[in-house]
C-alpha positions as CSV (number, residue, x, y, z in Angstrom):
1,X,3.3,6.5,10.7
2,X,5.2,5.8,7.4
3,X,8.7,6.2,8.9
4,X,10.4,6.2,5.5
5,X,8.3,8.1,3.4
6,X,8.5,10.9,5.9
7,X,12.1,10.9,5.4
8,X,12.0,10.7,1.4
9,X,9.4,13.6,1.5
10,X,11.4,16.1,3.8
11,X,14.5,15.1,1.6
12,X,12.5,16.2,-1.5
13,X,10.8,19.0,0.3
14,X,14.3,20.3,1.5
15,X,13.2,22.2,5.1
16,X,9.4,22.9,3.8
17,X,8.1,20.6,5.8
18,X,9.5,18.7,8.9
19,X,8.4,15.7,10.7
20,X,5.1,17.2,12.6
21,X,4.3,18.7,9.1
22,X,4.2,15.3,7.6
23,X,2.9,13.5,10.3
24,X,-0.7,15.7,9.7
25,X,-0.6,15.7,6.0
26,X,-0.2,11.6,6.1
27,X,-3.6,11.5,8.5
28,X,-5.1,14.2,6.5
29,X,-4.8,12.1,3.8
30,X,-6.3,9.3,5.3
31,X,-9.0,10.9,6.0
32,X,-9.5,14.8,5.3
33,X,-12.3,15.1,7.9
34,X,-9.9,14.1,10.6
35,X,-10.5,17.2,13.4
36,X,-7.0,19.2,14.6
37,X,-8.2,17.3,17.7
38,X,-7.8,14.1,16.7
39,X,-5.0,14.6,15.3
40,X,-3.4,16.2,18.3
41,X,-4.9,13.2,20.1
42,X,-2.7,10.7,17.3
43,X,0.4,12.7,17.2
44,X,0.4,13.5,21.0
45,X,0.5,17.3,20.4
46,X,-1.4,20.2,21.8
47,X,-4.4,20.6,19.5
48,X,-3.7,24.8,19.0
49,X,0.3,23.4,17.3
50,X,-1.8,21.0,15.0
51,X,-4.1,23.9,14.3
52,X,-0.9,26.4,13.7
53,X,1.0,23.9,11.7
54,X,-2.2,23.1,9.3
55,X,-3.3,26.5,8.6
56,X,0.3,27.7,7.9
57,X,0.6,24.7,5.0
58,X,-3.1,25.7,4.2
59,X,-1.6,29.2,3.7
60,X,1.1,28.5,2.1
61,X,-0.4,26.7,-0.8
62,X,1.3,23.3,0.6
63,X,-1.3,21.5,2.0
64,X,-5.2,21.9,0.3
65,X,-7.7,19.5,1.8
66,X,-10.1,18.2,-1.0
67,X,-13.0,16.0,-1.9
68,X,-12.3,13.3,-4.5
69,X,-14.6,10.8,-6.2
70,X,-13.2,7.4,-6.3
71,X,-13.3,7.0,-9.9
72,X,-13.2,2.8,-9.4
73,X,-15.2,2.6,-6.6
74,X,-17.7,4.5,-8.4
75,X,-17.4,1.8,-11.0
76,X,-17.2,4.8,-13.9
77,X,-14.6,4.6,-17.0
78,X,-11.7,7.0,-16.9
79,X,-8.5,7.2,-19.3
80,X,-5.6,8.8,-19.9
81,X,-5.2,10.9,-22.6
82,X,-1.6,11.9,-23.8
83,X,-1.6,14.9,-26.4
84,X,1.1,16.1,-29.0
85,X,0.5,19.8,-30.5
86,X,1.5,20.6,-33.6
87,X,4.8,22.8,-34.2
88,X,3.6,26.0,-35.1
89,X,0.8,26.9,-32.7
90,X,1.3,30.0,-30.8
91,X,1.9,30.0,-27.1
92,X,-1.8,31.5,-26.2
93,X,-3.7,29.1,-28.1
94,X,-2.3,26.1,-25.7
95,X,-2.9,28.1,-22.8
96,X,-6.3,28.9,-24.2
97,X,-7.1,24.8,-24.6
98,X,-5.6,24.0,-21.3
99,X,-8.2,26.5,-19.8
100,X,-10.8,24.6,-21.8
101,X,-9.6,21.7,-20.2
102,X,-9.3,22.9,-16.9
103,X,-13.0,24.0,-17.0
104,X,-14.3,20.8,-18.4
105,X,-16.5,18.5,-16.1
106,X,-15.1,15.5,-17.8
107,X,-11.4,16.0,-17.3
108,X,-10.2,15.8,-13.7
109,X,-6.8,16.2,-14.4
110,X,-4.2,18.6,-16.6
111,X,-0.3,17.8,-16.1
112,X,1.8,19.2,-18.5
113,X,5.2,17.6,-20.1
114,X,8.1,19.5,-21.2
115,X,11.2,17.7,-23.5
116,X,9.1,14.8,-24.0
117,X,7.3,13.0,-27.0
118,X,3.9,14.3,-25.8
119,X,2.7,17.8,-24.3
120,X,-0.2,17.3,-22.2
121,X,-1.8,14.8,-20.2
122,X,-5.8,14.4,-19.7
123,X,-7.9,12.3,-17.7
124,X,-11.6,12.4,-18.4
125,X,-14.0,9.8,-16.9
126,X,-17.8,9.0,-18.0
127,X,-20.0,6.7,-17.1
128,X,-19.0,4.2,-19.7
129,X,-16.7,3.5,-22.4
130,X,-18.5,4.8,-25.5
131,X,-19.6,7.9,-23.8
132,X,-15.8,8.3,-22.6
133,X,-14.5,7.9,-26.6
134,X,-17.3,10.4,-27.5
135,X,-16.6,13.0,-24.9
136,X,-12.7,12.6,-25.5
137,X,-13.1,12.4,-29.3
138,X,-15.5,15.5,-29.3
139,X,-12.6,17.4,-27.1
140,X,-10.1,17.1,-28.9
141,X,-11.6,17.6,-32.4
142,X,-13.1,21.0,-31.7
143,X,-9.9,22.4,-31.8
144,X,-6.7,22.4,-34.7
145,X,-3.8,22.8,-32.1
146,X,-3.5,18.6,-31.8
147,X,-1.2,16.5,-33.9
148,X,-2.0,13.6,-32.7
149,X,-3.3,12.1,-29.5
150,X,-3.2,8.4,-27.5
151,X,-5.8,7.3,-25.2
152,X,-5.3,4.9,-22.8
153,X,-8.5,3.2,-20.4
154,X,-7.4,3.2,-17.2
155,X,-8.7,0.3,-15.1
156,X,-7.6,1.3,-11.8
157,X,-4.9,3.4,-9.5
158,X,-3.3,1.6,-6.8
159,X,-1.4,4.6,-6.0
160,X,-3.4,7.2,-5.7
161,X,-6.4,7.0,-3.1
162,X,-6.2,3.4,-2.2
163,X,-5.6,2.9,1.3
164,X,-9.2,3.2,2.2
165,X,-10.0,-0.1,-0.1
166,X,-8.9,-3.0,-0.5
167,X,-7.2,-3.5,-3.9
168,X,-8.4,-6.7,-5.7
169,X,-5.9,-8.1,-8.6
């Protein structure tokens, strides 16, 4: 197990989560199919405590176990796209676009900033380049809430998602 990240995420977490807790999230998030037995089997605890332990961070909003495509191993174009709204739009109109963004196919991710120069973060992905301007272009352009916006291609994340592949550089 990852000895020190456990201890940076129960510092951050602040008693949310203690070792155990951590322990299953890590191999959950090496693989998400992982069975409570197995990971009883890894961790060397009874099967019911992994299945107590899970459920409760299930419950509690903590822990969701989800499918992701790879965006890179998929070999598909994906970029950030960091937005700016203009001064005077009203507080229901953002929330309004940011459910339009939620919604969209195209964008797998909404973060939002606060006290920064920009206000929103995208990240769309097509199956190309040009159809990934288009799609942002056409996004963005249907409404009158944007000041300005940056996109940035992304060519990779060796952050997120990697430990299944190898990372080539």
């Amino acid at each position: 197990m990852y000895e020190e990240e456990i201890a940076i995420l129960k510092n951050i977490l602040k008693g949310k989560l203690d070792d155990l807790d951590i322990k299953i999230y890590q191999l959950l998030r090496e693989d998400g199919r992982m069975s409570d037995t197995k990971i009883a089997e890894k961790l060397q605890v009874s099967i019911t405590t992994v299945r107590r332990r899970r459920m409760r961070l299930q419950e509690e909003g903590i822990l969701q176990i989800i499918a992701l495509i790879l965006l890179r191993a998929a070999n598909v174009a994906y970029a950030d796209v960091l937005i700016k709204f203009k001064q005077n739009v009203k507080m229901e109109e953002i929330k309004e676009f940011i459910s339009r963004a939620v919604f969209n196919p195209r964008i797998y991710e909404a973060t939002e900033y606060f006290g920064g120069e920009y206000d929103l973060l995208l990240r769309f992905f097509e199956s190309n380049p040009e159809k990934l301007k288009y799609h942002i272009d056409k996004f963005l352009r249907e409404v009158d809430i944007v000041e300005i916006y940056r996109i940035f291609p992304a060519i990779g994340s060796p952050k997120a998602w990697y430990r299944k592949f190898t990372l080539k550089f």
